[in-house]
C-alpha positions as CSV (number, residue, x, y, z in Angstrom):
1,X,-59.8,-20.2,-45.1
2,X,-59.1,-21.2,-41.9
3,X,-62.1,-20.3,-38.9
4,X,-60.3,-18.7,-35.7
5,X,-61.4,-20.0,-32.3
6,X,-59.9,-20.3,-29.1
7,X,-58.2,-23.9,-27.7
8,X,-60.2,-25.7,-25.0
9,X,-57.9,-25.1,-22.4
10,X,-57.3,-21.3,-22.9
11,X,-58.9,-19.2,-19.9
12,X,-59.1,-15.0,-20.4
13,X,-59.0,-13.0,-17.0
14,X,-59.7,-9.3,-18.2
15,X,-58.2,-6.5,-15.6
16,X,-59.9,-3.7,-14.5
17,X,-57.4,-1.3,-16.5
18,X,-58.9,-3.1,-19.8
19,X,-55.7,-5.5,-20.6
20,X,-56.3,-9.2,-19.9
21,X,-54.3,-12.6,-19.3
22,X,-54.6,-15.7,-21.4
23,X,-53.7,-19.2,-19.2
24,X,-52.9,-22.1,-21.1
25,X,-54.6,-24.3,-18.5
26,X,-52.3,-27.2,-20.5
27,X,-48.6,-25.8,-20.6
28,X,-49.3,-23.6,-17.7
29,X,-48.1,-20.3,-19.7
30,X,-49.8,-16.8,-19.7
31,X,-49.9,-14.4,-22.6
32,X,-50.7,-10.8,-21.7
33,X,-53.0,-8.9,-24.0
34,X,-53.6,-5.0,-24.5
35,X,-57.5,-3.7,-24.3
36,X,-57.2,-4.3,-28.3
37,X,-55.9,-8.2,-28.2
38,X,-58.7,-8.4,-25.5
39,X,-61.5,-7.2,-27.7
40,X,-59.6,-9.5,-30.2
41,X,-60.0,-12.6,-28.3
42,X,-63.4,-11.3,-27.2
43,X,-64.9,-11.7,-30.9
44,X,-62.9,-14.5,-31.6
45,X,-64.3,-16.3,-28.7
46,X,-67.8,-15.9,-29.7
47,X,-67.4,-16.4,-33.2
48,X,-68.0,-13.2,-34.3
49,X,-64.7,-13.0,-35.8
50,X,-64.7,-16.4,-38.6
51,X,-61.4,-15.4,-40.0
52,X,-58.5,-12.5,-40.0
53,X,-60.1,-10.3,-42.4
54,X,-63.3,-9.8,-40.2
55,X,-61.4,-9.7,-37.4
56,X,-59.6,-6.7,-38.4
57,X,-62.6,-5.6,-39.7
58,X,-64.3,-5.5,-36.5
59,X,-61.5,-3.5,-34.9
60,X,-61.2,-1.0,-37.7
61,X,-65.0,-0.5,-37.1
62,X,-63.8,0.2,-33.2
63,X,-61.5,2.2,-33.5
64,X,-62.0,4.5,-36.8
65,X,-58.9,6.9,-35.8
66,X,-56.2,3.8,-36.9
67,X,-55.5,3.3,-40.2
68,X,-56.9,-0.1,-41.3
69,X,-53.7,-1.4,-43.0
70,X,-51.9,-1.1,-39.6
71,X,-54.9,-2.9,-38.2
72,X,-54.8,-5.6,-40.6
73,X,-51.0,-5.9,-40.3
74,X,-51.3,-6.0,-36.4
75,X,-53.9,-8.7,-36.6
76,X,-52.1,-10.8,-38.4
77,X,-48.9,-10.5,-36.0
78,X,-51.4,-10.9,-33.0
79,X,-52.7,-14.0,-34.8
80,X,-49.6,-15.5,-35.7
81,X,-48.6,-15.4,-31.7
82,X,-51.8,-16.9,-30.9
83,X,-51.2,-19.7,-32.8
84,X,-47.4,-20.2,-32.0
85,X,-48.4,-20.5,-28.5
86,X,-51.3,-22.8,-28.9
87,X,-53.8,-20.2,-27.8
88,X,-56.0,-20.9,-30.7
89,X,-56.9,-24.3,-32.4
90,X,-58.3,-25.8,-35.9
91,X,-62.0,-25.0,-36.3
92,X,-63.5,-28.4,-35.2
């Protein structure tokens, strides 16, 4: 199983309408998040989220009114980005 966290040189700036900005402080690039891929990077970043299936967990339990199989689905797309662009690392 592999533990989520985010790289070292990842910075979130959250917005006041609720979406946020990840900056690679490394490759200089920005990945925009919606309120959901900011509570997303919220849990992962204080380890309350050790792995997709909690992680989806943990949003299902936010928001009750989406079905939890299109949660799981969209965690694992939002995960698979993360990773593709560095954003998150190995567990250490």
């Amino acid at each position: 199983m592999a533990v989520l966290r985010p790289s070292d040189e990842v910075v979130l700036t959250e917005l006041k309408d609720g979406t946020g900005v990840l900056l690679h402080v490394g490759t200089r690039t920005y990945f925009t998040l919606n309120p959901t891929g900011v509570l997303a990077w919220k849990l992962i970043a204080a380890g309350d989220a050790p792995d997709a299936g909690a992680l989806a967990h943990a949003i299902a339990a936010a928001y009750p009114e989406v079905d939890p199989t299109a949660i799981g689905t969209d965690v694992a797309a939002l995960l698979a980005e993360l990773a593709a662009e560095g954003l998150t690392a190995p567990a250490a």
